[in-house]
PDB file of N, H, CA, C and O in Angstrom:
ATOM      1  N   UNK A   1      23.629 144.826  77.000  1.00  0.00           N
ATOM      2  CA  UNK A   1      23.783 146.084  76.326  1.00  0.00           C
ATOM      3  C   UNK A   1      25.172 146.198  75.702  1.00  0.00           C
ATOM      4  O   UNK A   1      25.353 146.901  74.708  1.00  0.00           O
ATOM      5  N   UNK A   2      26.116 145.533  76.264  1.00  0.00           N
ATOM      6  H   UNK A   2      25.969 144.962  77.071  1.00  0.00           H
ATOM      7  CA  UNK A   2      27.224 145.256  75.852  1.00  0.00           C
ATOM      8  C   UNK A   2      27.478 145.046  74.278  1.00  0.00           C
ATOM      9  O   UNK A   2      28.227 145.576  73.457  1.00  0.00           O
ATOM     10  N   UNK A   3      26.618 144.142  74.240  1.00  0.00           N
ATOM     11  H   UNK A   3      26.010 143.711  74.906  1.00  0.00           H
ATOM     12  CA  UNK A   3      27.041 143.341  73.174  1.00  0.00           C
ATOM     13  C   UNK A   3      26.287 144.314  71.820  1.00  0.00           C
ATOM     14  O   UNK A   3      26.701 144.058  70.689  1.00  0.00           O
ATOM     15  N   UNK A   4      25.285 145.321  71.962  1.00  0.00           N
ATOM     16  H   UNK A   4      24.949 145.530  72.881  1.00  0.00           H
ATOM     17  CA  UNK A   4      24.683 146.025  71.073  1.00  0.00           C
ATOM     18  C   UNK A   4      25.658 146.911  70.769  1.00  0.00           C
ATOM     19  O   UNK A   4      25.879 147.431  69.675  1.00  0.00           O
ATOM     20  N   UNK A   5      26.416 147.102  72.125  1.00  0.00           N
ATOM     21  H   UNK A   5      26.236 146.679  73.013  1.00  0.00           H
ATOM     22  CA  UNK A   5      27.483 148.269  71.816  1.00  0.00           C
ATOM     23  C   UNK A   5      28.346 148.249  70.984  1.00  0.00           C
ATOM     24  O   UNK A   5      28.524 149.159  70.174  1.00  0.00           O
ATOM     25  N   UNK A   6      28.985 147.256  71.048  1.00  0.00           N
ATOM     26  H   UNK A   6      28.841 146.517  71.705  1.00  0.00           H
ATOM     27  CA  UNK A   6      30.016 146.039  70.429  1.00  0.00           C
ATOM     28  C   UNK A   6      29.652 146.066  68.500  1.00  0.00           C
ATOM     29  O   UNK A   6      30.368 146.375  67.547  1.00  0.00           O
ATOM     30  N   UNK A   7      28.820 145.787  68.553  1.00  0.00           N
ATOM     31  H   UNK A   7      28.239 145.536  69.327  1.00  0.00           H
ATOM     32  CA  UNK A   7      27.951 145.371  67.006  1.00  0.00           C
ATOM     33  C   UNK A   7      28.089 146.407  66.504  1.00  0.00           C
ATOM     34  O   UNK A   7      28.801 146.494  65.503  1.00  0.00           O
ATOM     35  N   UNK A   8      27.349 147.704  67.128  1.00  0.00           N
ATOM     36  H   UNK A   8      26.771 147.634  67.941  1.00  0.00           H
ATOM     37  CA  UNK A   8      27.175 149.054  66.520  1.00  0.00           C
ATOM     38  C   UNK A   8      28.519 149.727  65.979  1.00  0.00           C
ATOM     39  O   UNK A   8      28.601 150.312  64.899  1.00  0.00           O
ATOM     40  N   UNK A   9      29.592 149.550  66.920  1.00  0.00           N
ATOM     41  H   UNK A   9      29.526 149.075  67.797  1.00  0.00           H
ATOM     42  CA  UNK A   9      30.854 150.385  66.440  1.00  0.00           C
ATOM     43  C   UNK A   9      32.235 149.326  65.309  1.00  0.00           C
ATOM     44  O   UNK A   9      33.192 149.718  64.641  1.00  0.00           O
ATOM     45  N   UNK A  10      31.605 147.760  65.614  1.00  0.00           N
ATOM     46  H   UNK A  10      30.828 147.442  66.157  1.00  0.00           H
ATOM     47  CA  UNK A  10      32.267 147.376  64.844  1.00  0.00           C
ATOM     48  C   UNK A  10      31.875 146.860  63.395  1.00  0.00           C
ATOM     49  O   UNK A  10      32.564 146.201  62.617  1.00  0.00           O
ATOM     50  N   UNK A  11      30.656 147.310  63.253  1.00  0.00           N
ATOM     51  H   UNK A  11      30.096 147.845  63.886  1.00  0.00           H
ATOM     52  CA  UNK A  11      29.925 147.224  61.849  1.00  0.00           C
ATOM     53  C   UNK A  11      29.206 148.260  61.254  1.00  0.00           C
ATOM     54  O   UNK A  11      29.013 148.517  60.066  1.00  0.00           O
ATOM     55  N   UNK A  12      28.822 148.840  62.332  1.00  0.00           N
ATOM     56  H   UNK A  12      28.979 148.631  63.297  1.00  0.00           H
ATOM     57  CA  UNK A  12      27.894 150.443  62.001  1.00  0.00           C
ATOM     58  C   UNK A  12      26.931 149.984  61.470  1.00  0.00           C
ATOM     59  O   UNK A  12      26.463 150.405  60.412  1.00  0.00           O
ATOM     60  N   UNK A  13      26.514 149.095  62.097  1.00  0.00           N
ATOM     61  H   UNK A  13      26.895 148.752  62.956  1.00  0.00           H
ATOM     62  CA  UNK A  13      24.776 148.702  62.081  1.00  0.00           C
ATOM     63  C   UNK A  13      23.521 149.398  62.840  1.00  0.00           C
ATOM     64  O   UNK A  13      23.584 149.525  64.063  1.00  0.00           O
ATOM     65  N   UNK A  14      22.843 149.666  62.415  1.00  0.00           N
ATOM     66  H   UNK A  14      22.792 149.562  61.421  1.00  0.00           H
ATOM     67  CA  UNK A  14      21.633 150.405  63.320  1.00  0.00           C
ATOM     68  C   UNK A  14      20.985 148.665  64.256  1.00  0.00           C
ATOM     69  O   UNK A  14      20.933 147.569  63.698  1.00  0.00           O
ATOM     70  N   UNK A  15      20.777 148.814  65.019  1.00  0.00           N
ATOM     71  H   UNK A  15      20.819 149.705  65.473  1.00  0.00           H
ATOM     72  CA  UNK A  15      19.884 147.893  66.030  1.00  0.00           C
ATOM     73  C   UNK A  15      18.791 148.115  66.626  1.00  0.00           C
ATOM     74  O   UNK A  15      18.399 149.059  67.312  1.00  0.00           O
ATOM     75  N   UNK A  16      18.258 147.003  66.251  1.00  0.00           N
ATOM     76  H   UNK A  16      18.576 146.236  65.694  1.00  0.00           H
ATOM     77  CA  UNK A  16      16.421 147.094  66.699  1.00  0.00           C
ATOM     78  C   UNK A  16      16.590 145.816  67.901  1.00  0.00           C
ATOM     79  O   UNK A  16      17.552 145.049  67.848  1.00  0.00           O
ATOM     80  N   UNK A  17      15.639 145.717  68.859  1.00  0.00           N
ATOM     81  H   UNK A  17      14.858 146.340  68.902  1.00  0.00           H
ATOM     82  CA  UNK A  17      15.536 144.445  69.922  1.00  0.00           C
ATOM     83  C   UNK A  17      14.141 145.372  70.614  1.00  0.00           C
ATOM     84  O   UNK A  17      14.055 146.592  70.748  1.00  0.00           O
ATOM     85  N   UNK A  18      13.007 144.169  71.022  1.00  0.00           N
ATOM     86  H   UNK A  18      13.077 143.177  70.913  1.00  0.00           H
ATOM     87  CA  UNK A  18      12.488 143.724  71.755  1.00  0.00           C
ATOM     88  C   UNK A  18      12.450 144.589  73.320  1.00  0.00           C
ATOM     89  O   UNK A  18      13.581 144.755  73.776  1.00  0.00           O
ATOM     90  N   UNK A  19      11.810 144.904  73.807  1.00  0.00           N
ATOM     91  H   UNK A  19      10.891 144.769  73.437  1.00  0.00           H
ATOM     92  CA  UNK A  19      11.828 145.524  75.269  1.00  0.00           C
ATOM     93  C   UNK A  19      10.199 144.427  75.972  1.00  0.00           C
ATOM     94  O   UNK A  19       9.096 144.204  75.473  1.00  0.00           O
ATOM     95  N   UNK A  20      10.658 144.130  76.910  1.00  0.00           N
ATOM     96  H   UNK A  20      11.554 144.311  77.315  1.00  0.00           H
ATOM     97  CA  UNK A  20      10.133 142.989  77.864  1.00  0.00           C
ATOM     98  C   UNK A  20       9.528 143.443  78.657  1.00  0.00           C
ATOM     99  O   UNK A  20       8.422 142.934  78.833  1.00  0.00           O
ATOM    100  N   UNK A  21       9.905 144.553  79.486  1.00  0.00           N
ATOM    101  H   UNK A  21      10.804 144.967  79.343  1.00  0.00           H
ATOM    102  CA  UNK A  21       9.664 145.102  80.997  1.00  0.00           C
ATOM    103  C   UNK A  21       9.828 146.788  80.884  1.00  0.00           C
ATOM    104  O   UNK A  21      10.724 147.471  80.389  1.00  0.00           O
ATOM    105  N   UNK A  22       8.548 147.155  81.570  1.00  0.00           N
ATOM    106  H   UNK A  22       7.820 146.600  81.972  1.00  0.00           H
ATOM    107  CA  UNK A  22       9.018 148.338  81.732  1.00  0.00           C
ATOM    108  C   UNK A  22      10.373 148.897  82.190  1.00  0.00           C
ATOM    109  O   UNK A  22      10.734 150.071  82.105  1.00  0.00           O
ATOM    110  N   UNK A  23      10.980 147.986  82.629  1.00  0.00           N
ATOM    111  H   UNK A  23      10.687 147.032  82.699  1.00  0.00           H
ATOM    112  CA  UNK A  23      12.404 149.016  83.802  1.00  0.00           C
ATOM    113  C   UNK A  23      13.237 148.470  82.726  1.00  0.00           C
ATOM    114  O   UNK A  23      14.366 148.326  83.195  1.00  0.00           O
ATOM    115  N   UNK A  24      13.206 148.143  81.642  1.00  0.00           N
ATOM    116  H   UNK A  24      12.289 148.260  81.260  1.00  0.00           H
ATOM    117  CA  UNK A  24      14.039 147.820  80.761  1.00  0.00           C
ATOM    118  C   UNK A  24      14.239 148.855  79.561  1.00  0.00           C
ATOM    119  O   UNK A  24      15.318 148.925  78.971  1.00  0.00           O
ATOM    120  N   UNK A  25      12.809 149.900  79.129  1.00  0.00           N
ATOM    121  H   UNK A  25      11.933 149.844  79.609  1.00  0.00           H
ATOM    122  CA  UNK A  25      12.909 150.994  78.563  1.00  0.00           C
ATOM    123  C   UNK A  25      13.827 151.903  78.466  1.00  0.00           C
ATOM    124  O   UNK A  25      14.054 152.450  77.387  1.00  0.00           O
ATOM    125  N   UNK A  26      14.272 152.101  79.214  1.00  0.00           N
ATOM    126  H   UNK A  26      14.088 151.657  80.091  1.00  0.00           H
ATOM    127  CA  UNK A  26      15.210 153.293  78.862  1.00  0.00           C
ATOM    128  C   UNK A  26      16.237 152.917  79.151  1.00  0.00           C
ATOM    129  O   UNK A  26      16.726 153.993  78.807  1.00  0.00           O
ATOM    130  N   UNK A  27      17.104 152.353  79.490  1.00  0.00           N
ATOM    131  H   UNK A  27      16.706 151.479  79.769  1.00  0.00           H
ATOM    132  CA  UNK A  27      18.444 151.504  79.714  1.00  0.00           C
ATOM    133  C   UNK A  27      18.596 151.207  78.056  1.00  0.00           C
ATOM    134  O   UNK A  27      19.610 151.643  77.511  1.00  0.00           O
ATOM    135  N   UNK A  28      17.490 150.388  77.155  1.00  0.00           N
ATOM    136  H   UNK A  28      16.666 150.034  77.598  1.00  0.00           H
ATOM    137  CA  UNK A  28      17.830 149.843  75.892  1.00  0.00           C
ATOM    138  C   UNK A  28      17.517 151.214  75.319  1.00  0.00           C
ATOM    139  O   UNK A  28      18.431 151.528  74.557  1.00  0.00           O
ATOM    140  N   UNK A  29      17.041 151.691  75.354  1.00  0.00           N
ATOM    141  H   UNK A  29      16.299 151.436  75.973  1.00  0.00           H
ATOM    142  CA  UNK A  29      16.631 153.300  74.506  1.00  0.00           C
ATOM    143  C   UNK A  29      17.911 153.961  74.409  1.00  0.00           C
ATOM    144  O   UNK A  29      17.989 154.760  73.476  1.00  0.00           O
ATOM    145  N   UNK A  30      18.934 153.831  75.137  1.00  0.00           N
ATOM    146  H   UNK A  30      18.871 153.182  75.895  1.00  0.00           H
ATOM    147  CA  UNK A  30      20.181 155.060  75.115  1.00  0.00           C
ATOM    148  C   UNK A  30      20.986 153.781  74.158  1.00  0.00           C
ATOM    149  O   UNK A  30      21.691 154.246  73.263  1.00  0.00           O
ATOM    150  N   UNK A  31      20.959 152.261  74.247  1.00  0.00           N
ATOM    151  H   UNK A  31      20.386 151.884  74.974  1.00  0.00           H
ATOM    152  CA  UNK A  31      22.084 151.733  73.553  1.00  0.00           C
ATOM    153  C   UNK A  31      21.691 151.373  71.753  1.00  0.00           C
ATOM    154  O   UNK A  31      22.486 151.372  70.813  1.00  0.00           O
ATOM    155  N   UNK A  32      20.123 151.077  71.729  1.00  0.00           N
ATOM    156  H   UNK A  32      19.477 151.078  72.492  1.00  0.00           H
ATOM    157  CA  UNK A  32      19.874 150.773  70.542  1.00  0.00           C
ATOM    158  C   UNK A  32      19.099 151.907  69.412  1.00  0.00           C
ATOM    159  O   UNK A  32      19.203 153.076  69.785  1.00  0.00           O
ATOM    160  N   UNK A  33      18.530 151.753  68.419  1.00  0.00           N
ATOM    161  H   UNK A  33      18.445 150.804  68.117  1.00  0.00           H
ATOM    162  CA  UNK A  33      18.564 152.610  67.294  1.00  0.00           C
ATOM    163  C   UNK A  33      16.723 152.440  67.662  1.00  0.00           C
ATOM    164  O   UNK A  33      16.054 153.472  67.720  1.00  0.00           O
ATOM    165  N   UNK A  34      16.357 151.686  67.784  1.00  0.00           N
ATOM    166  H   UNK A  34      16.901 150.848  67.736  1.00  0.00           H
ATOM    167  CA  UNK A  34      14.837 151.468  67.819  1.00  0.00           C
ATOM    168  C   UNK A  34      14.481 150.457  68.562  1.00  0.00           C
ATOM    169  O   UNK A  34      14.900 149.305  68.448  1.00  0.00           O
ATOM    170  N   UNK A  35      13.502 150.960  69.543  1.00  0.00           N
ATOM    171  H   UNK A  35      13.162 151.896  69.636  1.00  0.00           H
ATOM    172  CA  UNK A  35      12.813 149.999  70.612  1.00  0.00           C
ATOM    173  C   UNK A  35      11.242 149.162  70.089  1.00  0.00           C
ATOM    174  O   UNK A  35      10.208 149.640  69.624  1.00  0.00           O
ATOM    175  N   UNK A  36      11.564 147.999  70.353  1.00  0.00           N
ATOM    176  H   UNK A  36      12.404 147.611  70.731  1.00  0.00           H
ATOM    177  CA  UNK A  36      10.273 147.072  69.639  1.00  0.00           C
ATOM    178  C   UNK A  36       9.646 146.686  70.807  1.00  0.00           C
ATOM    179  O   UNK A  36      10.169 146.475  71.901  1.00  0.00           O
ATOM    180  N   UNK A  37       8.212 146.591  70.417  1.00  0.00           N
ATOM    181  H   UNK A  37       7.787 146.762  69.528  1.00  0.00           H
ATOM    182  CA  UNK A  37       7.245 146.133  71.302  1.00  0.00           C
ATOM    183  C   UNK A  37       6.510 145.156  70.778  1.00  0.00           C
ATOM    184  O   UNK A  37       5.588 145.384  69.995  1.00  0.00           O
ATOM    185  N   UNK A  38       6.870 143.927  71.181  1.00  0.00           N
ATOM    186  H   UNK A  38       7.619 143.742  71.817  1.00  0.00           H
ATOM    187  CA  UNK A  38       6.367 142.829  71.098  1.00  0.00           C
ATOM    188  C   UNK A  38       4.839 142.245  70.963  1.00  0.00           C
ATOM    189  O   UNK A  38       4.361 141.974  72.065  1.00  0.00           O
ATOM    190  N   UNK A  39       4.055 142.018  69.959  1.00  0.00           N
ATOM    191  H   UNK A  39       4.443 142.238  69.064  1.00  0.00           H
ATOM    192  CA  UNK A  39       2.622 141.675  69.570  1.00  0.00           C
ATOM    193  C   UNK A  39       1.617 140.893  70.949  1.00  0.00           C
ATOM    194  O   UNK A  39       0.440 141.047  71.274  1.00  0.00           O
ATOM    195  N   UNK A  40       2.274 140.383  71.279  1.00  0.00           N
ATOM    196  H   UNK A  40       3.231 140.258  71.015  1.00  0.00           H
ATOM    197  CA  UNK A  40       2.002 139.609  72.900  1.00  0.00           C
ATOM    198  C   UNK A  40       1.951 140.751  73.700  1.00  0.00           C
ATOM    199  O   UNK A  40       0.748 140.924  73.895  1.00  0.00           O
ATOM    200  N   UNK A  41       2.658 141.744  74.350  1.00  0.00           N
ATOM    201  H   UNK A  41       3.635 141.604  74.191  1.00  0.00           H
ATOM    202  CA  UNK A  41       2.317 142.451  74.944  1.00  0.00           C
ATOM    203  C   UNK A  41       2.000 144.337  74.748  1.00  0.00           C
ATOM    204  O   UNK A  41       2.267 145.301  75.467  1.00  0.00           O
ATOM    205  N   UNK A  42       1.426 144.211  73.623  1.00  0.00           N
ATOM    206  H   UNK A  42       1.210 143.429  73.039  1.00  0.00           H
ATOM    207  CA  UNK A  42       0.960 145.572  73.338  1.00  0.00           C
ATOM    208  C   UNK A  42      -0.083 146.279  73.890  1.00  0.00           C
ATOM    209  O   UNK A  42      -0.279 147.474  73.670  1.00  0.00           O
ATOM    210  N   UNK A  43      -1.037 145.292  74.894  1.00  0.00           N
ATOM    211  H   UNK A  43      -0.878 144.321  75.072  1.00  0.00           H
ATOM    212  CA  UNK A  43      -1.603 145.915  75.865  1.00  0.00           C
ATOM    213  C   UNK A  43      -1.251 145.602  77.211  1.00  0.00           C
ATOM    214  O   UNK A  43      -2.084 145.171  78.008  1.00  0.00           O
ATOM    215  N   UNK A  44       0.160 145.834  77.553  1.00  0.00           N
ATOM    216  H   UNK A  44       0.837 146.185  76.905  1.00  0.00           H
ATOM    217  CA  UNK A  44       0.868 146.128  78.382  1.00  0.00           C
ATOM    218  C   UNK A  44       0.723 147.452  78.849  1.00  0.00           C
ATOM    219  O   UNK A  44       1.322 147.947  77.895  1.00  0.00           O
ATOM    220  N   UNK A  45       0.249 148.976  79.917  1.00  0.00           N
ATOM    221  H   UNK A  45      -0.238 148.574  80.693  1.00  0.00           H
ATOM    222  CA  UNK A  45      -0.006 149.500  79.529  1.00  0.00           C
ATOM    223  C   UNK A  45       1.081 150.765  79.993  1.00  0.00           C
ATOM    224  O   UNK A  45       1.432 151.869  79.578  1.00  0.00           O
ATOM    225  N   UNK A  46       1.415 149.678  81.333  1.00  0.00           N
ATOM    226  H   UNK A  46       1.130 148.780  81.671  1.00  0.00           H
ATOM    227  CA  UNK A  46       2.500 150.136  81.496  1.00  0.00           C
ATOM    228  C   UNK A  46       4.201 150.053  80.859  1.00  0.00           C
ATOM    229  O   UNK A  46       5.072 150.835  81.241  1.00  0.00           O
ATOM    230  N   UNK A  47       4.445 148.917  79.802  1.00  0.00           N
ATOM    231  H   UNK A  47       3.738 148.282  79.492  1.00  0.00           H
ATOM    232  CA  UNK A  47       5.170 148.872  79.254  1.00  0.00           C
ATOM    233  C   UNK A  47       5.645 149.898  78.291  1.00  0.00           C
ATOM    234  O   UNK A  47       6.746 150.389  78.043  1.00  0.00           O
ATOM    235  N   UNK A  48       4.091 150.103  77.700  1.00  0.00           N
ATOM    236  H   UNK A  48       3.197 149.705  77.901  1.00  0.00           H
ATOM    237  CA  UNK A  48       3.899 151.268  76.552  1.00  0.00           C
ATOM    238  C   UNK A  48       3.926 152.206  77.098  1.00  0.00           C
ATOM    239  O   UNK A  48       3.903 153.020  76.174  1.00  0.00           O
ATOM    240  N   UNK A  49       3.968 152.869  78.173  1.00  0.00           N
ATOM    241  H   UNK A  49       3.986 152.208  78.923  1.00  0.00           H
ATOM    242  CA  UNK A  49       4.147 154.408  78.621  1.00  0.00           C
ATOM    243  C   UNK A  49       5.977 154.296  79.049  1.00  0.00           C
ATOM    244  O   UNK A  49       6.709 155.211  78.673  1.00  0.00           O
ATOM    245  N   UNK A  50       6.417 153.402  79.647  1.00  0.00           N
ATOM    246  H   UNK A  50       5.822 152.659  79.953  1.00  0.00           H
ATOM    247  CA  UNK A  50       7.769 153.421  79.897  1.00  0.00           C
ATOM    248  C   UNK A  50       8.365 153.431  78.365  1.00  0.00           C
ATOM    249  O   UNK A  50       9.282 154.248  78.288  1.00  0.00           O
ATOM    250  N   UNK A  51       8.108 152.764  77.142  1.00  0.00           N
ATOM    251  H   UNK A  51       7.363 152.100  77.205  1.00  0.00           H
ATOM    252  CA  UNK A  51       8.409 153.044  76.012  1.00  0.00           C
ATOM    253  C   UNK A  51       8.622 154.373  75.197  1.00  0.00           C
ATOM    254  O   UNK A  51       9.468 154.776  74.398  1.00  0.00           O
ATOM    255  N   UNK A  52       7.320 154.935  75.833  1.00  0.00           N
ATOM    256  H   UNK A  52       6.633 154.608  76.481  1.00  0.00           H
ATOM    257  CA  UNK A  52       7.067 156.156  74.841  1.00  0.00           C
ATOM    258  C   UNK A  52       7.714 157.196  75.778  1.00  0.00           C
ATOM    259  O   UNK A  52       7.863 158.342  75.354  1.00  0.00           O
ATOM    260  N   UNK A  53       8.029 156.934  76.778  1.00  0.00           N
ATOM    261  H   UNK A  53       7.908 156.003  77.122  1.00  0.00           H
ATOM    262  CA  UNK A  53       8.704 157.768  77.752  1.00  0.00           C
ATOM    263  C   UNK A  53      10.466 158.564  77.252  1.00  0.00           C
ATOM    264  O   UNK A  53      10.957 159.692  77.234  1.00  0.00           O
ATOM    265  N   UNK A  54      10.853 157.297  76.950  1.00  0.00           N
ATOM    266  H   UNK A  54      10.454 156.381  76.965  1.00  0.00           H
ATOM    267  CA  UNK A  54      11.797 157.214  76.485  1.00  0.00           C
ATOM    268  C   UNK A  54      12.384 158.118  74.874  1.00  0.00           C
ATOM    269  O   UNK A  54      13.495 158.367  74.407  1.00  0.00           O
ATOM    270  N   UNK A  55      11.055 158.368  74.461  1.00  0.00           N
ATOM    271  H   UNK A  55      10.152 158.166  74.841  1.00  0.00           H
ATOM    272  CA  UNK A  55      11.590 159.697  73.622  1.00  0.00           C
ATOM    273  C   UNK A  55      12.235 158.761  71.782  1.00  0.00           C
ATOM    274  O   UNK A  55      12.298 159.281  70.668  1.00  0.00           O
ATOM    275  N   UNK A  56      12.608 157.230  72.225  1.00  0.00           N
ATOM    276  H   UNK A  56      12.557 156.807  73.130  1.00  0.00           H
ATOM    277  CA  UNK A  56      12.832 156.636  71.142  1.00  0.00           C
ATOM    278  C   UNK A  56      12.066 156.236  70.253  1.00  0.00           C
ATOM    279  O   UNK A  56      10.840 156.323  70.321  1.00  0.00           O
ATOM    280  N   UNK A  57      12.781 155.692  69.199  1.00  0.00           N
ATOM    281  H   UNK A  57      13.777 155.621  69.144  1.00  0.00           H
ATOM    282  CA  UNK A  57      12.071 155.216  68.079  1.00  0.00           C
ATOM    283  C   UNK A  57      11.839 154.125  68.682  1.00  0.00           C
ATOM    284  O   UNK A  57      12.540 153.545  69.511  1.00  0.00           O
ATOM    285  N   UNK A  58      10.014 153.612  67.905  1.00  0.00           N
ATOM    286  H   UNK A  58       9.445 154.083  67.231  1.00  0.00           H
ATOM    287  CA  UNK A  58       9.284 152.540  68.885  1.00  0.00           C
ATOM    288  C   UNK A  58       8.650 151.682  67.605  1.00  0.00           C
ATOM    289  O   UNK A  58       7.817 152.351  66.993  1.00  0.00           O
ATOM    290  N   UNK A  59       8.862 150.360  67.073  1.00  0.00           N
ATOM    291  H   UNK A  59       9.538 149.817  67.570  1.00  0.00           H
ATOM    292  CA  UNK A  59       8.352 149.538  66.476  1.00  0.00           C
ATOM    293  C   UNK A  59       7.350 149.016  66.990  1.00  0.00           C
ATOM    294  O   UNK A  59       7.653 148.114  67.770  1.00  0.00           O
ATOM    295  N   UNK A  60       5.878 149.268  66.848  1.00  0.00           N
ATOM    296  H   UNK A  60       5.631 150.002  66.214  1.00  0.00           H
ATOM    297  CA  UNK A  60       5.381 148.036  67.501  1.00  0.00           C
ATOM    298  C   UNK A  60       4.562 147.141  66.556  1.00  0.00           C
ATOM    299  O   UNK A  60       3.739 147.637  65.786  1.00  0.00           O
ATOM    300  N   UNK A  61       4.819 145.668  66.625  1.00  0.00           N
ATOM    301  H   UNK A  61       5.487 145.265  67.250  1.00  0.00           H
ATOM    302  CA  UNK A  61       4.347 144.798  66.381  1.00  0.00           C
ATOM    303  C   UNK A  61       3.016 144.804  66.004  1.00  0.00           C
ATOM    304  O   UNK A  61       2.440 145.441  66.886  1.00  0.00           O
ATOM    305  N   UNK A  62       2.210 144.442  65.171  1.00  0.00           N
ATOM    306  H   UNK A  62       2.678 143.925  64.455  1.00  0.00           H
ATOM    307  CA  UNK A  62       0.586 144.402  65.322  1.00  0.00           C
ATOM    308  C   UNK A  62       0.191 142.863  65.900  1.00  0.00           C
ATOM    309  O   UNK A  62       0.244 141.812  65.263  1.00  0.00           O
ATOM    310  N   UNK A  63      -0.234 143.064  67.347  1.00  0.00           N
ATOM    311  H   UNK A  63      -0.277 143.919  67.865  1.00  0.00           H
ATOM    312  CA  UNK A  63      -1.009 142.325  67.729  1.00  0.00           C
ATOM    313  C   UNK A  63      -2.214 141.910  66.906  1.00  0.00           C
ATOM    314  O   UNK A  63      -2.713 142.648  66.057  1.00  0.00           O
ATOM    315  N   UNK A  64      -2.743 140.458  67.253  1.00  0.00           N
ATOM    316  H   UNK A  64      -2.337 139.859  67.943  1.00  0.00           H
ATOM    317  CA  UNK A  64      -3.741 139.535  66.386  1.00  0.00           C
ATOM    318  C   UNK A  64      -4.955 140.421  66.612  1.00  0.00           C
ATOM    319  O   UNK A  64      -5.789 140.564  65.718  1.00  0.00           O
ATOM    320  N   UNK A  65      -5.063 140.991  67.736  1.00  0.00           N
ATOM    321  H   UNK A  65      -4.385 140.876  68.462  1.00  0.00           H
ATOM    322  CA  UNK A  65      -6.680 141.319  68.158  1.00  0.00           C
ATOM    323  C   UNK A  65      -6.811 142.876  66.940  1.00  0.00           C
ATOM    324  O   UNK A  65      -7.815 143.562  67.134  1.00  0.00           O
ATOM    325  N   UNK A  66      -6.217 143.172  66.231  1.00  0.00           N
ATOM    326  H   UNK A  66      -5.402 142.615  66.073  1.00  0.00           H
ATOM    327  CA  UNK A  66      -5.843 144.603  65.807  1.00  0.00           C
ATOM    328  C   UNK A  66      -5.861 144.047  64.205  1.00  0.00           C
ATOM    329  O   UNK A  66      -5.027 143.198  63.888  1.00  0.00           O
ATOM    330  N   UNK A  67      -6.757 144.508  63.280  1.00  0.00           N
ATOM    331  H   UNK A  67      -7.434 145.197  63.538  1.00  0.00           H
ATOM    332  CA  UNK A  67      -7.103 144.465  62.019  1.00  0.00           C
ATOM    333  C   UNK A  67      -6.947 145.695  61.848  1.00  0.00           C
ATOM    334  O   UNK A  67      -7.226 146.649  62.574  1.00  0.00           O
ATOM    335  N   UNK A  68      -6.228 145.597  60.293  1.00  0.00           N
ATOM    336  H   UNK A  68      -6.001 144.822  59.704  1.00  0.00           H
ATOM    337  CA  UNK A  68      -5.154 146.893  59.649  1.00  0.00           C
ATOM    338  C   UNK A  68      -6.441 147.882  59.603  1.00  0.00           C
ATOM    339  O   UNK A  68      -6.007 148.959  60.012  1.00  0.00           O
ATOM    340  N   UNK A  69      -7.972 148.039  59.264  1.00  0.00           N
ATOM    341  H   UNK A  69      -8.324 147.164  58.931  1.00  0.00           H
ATOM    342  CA  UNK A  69      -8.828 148.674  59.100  1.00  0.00           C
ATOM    343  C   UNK A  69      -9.761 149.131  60.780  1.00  0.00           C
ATOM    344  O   UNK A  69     -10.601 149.994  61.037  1.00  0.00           O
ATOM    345  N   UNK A  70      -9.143 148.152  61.545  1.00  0.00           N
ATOM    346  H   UNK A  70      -8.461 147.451  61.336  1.00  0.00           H
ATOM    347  CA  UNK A  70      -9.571 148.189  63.017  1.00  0.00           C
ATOM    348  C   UNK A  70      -9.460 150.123  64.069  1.00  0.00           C
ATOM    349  O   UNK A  70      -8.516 150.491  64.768  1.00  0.00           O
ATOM    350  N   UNK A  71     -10.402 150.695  63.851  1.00  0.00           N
ATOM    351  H   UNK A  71     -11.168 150.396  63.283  1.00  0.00           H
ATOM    352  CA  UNK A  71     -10.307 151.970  64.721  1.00  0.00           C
ATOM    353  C   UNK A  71     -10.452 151.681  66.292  1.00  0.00           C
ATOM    354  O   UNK A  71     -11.028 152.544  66.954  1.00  0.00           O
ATOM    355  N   UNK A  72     -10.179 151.028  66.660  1.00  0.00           N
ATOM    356  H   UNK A  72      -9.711 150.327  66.122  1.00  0.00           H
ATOM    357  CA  UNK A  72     -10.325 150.524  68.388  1.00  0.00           C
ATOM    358  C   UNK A  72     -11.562 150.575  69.134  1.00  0.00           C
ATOM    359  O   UNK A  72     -11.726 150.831  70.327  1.00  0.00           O
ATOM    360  N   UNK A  73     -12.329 150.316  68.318  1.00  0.00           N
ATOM    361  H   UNK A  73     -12.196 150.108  67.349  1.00  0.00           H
ATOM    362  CA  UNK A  73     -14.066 150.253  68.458  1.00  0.00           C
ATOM    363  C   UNK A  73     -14.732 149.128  68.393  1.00  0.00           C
ATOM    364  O   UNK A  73     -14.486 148.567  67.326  1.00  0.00           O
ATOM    365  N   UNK A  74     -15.670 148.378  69.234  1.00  0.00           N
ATOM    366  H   UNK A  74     -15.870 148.833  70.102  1.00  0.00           H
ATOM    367  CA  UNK A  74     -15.886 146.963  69.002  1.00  0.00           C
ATOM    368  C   UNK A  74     -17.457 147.417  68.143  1.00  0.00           C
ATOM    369  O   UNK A  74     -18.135 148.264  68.724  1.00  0.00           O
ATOM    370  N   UNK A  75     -17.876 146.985  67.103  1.00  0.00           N
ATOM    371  H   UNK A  75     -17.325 146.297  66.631  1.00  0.00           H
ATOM    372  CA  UNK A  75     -19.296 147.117  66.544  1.00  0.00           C
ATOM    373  C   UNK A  75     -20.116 146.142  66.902  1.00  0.00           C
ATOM    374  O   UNK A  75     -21.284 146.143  66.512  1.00  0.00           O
TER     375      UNK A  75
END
């Protein structure tokens, strides 16, 4: 987290990164600009509630199983 800190005040860059683990949500939510959720684990389900918990901005990835026209319905 250090090092996001570091980046942010000596360039005034906004920062996006990856969140892995739920217990990792909100620790990266207070240091970075936007929390990403990784295409591999978007049916994580607990990842995604510790994410959205967090109140941050949330990128998520489109997983393969998920077509842009896809309503979450199997026909």
């Amino acid at each position: 987290m250090k090092i996001f800190q570091e980046l942010k005040q000596a360039f005034g860059v906004k920062i996006i990164t990856d969140v892995h683990e739920a217990s990792q949500a909100q620790p990266v939510s207070e240091v970075v600009d936007v929390i990403q959720l990784p295409a591999f684990l978007a049916r994580q389900t607990d990842l995604v509630e510790a994410m959205a918990k967090t109140g941050a901005v949330i990128n998520v990835k489109k997983p393969q199983f998920v077509s842009p026209g896809s309503d979450g319905q199997h026909r």
